[in-house]
N, C-alpha and C positions, 0 to 999 in steps of 0.2 A: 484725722481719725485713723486709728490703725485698720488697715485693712481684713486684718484677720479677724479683729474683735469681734467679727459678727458671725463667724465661723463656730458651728454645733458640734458636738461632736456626735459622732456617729453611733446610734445606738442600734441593738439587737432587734429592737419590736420595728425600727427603721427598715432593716433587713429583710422581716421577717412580711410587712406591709407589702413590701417591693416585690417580696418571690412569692408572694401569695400562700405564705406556708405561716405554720404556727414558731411561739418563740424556741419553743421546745426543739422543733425540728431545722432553726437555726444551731441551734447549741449543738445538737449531734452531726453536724457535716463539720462543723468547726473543730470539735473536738475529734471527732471520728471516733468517739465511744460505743453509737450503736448504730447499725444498717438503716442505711438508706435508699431509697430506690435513686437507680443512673440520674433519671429524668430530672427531679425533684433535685439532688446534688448538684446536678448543670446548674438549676435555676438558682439558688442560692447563692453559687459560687459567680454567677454572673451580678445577681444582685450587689454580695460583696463588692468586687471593682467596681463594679458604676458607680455605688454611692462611698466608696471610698472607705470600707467599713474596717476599723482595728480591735481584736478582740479585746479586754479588759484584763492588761496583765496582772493588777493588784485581787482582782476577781478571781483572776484561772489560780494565782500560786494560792491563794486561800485553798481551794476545792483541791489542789495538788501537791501542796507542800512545797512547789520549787518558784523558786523568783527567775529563775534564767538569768541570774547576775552573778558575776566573779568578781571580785575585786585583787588588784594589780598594788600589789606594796612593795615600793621601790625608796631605795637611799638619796635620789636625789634627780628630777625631772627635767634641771635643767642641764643634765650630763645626756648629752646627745645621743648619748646610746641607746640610752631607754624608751624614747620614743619610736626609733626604731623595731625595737623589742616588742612595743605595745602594738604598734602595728600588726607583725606577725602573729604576738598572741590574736588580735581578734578577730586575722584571717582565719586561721583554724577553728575559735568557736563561734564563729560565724552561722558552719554547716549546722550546727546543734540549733542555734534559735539565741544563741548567749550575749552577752552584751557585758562588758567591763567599764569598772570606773577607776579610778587609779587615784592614790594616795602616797606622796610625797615623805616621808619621814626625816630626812635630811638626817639620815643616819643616826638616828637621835631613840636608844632602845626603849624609854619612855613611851613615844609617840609610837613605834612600831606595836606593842604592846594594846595601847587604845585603841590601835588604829584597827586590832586582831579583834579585840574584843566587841568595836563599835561595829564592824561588819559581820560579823556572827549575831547580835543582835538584830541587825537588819536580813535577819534571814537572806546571805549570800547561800549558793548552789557553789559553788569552791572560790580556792583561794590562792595566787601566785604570787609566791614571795622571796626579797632577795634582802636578805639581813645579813651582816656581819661579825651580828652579835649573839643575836639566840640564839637559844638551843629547842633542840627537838621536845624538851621535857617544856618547856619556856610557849610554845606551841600546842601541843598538845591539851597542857592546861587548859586553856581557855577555850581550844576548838570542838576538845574532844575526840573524839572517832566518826561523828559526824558530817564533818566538813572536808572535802579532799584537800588537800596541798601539796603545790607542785611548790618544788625550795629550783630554785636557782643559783648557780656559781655553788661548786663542795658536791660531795653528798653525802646524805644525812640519814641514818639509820631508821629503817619505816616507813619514810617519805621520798616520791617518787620525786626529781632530780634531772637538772640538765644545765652540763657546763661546757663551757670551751674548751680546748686540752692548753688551758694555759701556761703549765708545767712545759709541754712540749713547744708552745712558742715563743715565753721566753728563751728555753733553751737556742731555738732558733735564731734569734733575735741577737742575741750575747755574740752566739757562736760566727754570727754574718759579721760582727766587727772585728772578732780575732781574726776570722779569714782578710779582713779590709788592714791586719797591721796589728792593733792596737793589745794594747797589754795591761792600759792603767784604766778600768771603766769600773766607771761610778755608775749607782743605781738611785732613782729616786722610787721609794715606794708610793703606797697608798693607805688608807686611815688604817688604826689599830684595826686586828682581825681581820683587816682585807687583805686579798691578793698574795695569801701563801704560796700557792701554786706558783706562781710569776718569779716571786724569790726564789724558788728554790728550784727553776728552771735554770734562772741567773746563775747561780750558785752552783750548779751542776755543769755548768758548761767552762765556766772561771776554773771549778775544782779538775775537769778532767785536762786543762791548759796547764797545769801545774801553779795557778794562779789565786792570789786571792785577792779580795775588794778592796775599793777605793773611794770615800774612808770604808774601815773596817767593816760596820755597820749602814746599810742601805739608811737614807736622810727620808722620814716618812712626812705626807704628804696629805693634804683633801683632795687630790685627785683636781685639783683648779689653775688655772692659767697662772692666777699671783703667785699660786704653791709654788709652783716652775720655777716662775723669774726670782721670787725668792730665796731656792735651794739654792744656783749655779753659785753663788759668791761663798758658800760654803765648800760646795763642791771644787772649786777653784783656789780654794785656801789648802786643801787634802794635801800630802807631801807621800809618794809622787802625784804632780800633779793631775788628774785624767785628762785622758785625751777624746773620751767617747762617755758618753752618759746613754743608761736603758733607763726608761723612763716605762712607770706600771701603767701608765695612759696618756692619751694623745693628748688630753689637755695639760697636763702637765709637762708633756714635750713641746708643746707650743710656747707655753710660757718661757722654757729655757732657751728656746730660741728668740724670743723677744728680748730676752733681757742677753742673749751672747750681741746682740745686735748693737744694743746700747752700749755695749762695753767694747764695743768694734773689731770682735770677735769673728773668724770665717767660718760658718758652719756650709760644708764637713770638714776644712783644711785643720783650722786651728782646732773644733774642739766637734765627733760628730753625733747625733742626735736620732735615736731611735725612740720610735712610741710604744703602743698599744691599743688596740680598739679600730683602726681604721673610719675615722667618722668624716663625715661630707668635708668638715674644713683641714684633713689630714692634707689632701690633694693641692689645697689650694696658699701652703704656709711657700715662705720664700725663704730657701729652698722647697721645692715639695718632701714631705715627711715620709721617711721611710719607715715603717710601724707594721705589727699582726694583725692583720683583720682577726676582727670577733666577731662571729656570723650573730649578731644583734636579730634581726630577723627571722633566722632560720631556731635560733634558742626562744623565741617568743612564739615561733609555733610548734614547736615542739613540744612547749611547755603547756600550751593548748590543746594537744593532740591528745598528752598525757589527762591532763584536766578532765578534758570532755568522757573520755573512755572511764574515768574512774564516775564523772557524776552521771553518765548515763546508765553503769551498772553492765558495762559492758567487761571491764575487765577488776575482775577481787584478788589475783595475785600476788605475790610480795611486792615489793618497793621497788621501782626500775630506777636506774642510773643510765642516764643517756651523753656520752662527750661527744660531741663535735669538734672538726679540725680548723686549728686555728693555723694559719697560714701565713709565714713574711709579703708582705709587702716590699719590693725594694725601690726609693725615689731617690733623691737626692740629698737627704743629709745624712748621710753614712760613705 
């Protein structure tokens, strides 16, 4: 038998037997709507712990209008990053009382769509979201003015915003292999609508080299380890042929090092290998990967910071734009 099965749950009149007080005068220490005397306060609040009491969230948002739930809309969960990301979101609305659930889209503007409309139905309290596709109008529609939303990566007119300065680290990034020699660097990107900024980091550091790409057009990508190992034999076909590959994220640089491997390729001699993202298995590829950290964590609280201030009525001013710095990494395949 399960051990719990026999477990109550804890109710108010439970509470209110225990402290010797009426239910009424549970409700008001809990809620802290109307004066209570010290004494009487102690005793409830004692009662509470002992008997392990949790108030009735589906009850309080009824009487309050708010659920104390966010919901987390991301392209793809099993991209390392966003784990990360979710983390630090629900350090920061933690302090609030908030609690997130997170929804997978796999980049798919359909499901992003449902996914806005089915949590606005469930009376979510705000809403964090990293789409590649819609638009603010796309958004709005369904949420209203209602719902806060923080947008992550870009920013987006009306809606508060936090991204990495990934303009500034690919530039970085480009720019650490021309310093290392190289002159023919291929780029692999990421899905339609991703990772502008990243291009045109690339693209800025090639153009002030007096250089341009290799091939012409950066070879786009789903940001996945086969993407990788799939690009390099294209990459590799280009005339001249590159010597270095910036890759829009680490799983993508991973994969081109799995397949330079199979083709018995030396990464960094023969061909060298920069990422994006810095994620737990950056550190541990052979070579270790040299890539930009993306404060993953620090933009998942920040995008909580933003959240919470807007759904607690703390702050009604325009739309913030928050960038963090994204910063090289240097290991060994560059």
């Amino acid at each position: 038998m399960n051990r719990f099965a026999s477990r109550r749950r804890v109710t108010i009149a439970d509470v209110a037997t225990q402290a010797g007080v009426s239910k009424t005068t549970v409700s008001h220490v809990v809620s802290g709507n109307r004066p209570v005397s010290t004494e009487t306060r102690v005793r409830v609040k004692r009662a509470i712990e002992q008997l392990g009491y949790r108030p009735d969230g589906i009850a309080r948002s009824l009487r309050t209008s708010r659920t104390h739930m966010i919901a987390l809309i991301i392209p793809d969960i099993t991209n390392p990053f966003y784990p990360i990301l979710s983390r630090g979101l629900e350090h920061a609305i933690d302090v609030g009382g908030y609690r997130a659930f997170i929804c997978s889209s796999d980049g798919d503007t359909e499901r992003e769509l449902d996914f806005l409309a089915e949590v606005c139905d469930r009376r979510v309290d705000g809403i964090v979201l990293d789409s590649f596709h819609l638009t603010v109008e796309d958004v709005r529609a369904i949420t209203g003015n209602d719902v806060p939303v923080v947008w992550i990566g870009g920013t987006h007119p009306g809606v508060d915003s936090v991204q990495p300065d990934d303009e500034r680290g690919a530039f970085e990034a480009t720019t650490h292999l021309l310093e290392r020699g190289h002159r023919e660097i291929a780029m692999i990107d990421g899905p339609e609508g991703s990772g502008t900024s990243r291009r045109e980091g690339y693209l800025r550091a090639l153009s002030r080299a007096g250089l341009t790409p290799v091939p012409e057009e950066p070879l786009r990508s789903d940001w996945t380890r086969n993407a990788g190992a799939n690009a390099l034999p294209r990459i590799l076909s280009a005339s001249p042929r590159p010597t270095a590959v910036f890759c829009s994220n680490d799983r993508t640089a991973i994969g081109v090092i799995d397949a330079a491997h199979e083709l018995d390729l030396s990464v960094p001699d023969d061909l060298a290998v920069v990422g994006f993202d810095d994620i737990e298995e950056a550190a541990m590829t052979t070579p270790p990967l040299t890539t930009v950290r993306n404060p993953a964590f620090e933009t998942g609280q920040a995008a909580g910071t933003l959240l919470t201030e807007r759904m607690a009525g703390g702050y009604r001013g325009r739309a913030r734009a928050m960038t963090l710095q994204a910063s090289l990494v240097v290991r060994a395949t560059s």
